[in-house]
VOGU-3710 file (C-alpha; in Angstrom, 3 decimals, decimal comma):
1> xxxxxxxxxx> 179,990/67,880/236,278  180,322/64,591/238,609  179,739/63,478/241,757  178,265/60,746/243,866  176,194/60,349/246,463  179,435/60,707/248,467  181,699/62,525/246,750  180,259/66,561/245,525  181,904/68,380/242,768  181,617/72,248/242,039
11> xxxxxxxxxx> 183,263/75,025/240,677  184,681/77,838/242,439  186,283/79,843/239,829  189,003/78,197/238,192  188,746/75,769/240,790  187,508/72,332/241,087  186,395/71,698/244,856  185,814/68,250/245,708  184,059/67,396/248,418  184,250/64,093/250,636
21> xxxxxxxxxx> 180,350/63,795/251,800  179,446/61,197/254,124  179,477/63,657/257,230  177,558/60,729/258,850  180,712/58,144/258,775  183,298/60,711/259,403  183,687/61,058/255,774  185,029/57,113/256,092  185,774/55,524/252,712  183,528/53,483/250,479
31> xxxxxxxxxx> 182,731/52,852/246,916  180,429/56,063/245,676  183,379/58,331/247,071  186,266/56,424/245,401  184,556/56,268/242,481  183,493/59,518/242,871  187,093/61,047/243,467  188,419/59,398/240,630  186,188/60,595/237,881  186,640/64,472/240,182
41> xxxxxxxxxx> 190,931/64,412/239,230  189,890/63,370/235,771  187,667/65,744/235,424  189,765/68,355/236,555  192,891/66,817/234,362  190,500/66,983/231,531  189,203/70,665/231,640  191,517/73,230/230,546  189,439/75,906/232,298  190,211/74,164/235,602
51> xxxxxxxxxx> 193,490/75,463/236,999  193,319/74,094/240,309  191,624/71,507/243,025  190,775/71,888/246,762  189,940/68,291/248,351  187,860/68,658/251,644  185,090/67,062/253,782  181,693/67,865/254,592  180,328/67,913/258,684  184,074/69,109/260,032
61> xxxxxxxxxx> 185,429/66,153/258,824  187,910/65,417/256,382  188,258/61,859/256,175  188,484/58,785/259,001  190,122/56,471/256,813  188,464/53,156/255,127  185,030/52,048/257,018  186,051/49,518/259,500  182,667/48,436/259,985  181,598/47,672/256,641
71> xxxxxxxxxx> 184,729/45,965/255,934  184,076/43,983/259,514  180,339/43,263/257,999  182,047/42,004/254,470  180,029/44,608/252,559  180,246/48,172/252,077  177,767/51,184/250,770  177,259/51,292/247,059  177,699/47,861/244,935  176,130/49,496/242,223
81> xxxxxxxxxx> 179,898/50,667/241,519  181,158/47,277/241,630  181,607/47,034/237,937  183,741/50,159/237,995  186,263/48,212/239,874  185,614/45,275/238,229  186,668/47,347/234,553  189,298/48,933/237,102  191,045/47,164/239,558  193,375/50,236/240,817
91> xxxxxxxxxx> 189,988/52,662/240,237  190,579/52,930/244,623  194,477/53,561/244,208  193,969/56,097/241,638  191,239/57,603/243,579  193,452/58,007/247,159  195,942/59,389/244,396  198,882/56,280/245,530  198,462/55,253/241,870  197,568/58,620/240,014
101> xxxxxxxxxx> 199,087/62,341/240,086  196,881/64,936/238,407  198,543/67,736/236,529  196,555/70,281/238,322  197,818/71,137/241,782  195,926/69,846/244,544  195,333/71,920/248,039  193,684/69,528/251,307  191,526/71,779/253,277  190,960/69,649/256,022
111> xxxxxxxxxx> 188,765/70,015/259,198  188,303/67,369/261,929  189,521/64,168/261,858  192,338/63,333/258,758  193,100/59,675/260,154  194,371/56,198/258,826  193,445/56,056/255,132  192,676/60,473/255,485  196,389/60,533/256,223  197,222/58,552/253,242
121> xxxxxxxxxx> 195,140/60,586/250,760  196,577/63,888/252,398  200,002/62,568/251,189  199,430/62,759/247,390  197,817/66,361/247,768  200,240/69,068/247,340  199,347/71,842/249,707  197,832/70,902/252,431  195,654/73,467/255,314  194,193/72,056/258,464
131> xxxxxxxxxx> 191,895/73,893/261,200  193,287/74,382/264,350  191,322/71,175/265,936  192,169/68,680/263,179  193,596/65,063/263,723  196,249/63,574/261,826  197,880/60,031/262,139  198,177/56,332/260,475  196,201/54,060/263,146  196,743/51,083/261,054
141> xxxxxxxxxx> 199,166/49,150/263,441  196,784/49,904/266,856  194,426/47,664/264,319  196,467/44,879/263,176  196,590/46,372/259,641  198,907/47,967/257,598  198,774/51,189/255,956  198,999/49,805/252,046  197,679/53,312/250,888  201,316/54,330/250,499
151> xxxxxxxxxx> 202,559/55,598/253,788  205,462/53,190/254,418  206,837/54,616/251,265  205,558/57,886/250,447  205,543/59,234/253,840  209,144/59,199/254,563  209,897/61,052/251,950  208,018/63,661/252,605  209,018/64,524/256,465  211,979/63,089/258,581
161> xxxxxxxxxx> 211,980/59,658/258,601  212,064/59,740/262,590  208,706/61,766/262,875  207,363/59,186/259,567  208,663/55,733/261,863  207,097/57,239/264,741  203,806/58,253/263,371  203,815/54,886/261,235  204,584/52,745/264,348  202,923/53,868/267,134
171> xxxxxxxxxx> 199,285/54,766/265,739  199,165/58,094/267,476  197,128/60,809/266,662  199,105/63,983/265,927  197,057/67,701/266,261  197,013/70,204/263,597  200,471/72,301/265,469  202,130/68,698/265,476  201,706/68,224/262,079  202,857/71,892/260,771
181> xxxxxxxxxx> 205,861/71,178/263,202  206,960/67,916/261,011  206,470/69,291/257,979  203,429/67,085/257,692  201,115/70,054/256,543  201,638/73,642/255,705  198,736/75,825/257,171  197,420/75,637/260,648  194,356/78,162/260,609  191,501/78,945/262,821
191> xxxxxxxxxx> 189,080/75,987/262,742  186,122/76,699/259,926  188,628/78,389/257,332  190,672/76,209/256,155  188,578/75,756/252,899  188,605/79,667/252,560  192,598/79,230/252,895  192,737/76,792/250,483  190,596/78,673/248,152  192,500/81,621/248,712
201> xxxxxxxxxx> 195,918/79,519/247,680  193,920/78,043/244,949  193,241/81,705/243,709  196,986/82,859/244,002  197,805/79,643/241,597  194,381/80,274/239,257  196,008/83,187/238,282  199,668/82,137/237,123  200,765/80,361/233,777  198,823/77,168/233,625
211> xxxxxxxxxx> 201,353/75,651/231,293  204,218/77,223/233,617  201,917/75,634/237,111  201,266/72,579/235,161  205,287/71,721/234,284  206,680/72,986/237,623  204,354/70,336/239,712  205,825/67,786/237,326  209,303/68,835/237,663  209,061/68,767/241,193
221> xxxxxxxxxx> 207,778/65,201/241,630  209,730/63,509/238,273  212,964/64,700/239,870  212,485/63,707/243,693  214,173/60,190/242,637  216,698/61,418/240,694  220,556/62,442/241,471  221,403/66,337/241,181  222,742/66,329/237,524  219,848/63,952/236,064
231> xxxxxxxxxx> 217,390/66,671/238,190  218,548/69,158/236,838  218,784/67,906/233,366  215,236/67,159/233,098  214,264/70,307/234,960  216,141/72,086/232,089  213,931/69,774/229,522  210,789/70,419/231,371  211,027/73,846/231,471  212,889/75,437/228,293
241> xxxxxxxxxx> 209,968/75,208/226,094  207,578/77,160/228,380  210,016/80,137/227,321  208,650/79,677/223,695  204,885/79,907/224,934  202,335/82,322/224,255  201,606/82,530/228,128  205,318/83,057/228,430  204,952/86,301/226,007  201,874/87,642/227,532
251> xxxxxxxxxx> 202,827/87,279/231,089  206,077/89,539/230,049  203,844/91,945/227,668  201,746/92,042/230,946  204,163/93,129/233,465  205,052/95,727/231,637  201,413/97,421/230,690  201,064/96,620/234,668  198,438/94,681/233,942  197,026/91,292/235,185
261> xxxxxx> 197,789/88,665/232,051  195,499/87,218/230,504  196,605/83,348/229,942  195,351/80,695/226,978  197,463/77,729/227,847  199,199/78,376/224,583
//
């Protein structure tokens, strides 16, 4: 199993929980938890037993964005990982998940602040809980930066584009009840739970079809773009052959022996 010095891996379950571990910086970006998050949605991707992921932070924090002051100071925390950008230039991308979807469905269980380059990650999750106390928003423009971790494109589509222009252009921070209210996350919960919620969604998932979980996250997503007809279309190619599967046949066989099924990703 991975893991960095900023970035902790572990299993709960059928679950892969990542956690973003630099309580100290707000859980602020920097090389040992890129690389660390990277090699945590490969990992995942690459173990069949793995059904699901929960992203959160360590110290009530989920994550405060890219650290300012490092990047002010022209150096950040752990150069020993230099070469792994150096092998991949878009390791970072991939890691803040603007350049890589797994096939495992990803829940945010976020606490505390979920700001600038937090906000940005949140986006390619695809459930998302937040404590009642957590902060959301894109501060990049209150900084003279721009928010090149995907917003300008990603979140639009995701909420109205009046709530995504507002949030992208005045730098606000949004509370937990804003968010829910745009559509920006899905759970507001009592602050301190919501990796318990997320765990608890992760559990409903663990115990579906993988194959059927697996091709209904990618039908969702490879059909955003697309007109009605071609969306359906490809939903109907995505999703014919997990009729022929043997998860298909046991979950039926299961239901009715009333019985949990037992699936083999088969």
């Amino acid at each position: 199993m991975g893991g960095t010095e900023h970035l902790t891996v572990r299993r709960e379950g059928a679950t892969l929980v990542l956690t973003l571990n630099r309580p100290e910086a707000k859980n602020a970006l920097s090389l040992p938890m890129l690389v660390g998050l990277y090699d945590g949605w490969i990992e995942a991707d690459a173990d069949d037993a793995v059904r699901s992921i929960v992203l959160t932070g360590a110290g009530g924090a989920f994550c405060a964005g890219m650290d300012l002051k490092a990047l002010a100071g022209g150096g950040m925390a752990g150069e020993h990982y230099r070469d792994r950008l150096k092998a991949d230039p878009d390791l970072h991308w991939k890691a803040m998940l603007r350049h890589h979807r797994p096939r495992k469905p990803v829940i945010a269980a976020v606490e505390g602040h979920c700001v600038a380059g937090g906000t940005e990650i949140l986006q390619g999750t695809d459930i998302r809980v937040a404590g009642e106390a957590a902060t959301f928003g894109l501060f990049e423009v209150r900084r003279g930066l721009f928010p090149i971790g995907g917003s300008t494109v990603r979140l639009p589509r995701q909420i109205p584009r009046t709530h995504a222009l507002e949030m992208l252009l005045t730098g606000r921070p949004y509370t937990a009840r804003e968010a829910a209210a745009i559509g920006l996350i899905g759970h507001v919960v009592p602050d301190g739970t919501a990796l318990a919620k997320a765990l608890e969604i992760a559990g409903r998932i663990n115990a579906c079809g993988p194959l059927a979980v697996e091709a209904v996250k990618a039908s969702v997503y490879e059909t955003a773009a697309m007109t009605e007809a071609d969306g359906l279309a490809a939903e109907l190619a995505r999703g014919r052959p997990i009729f022929d599967t043997s998860d298909a046949k046991e979950g039926a066989r299961a239901f009715a022996e009333k019985r949990a099924p037992v699936y083999r990703r088969a």
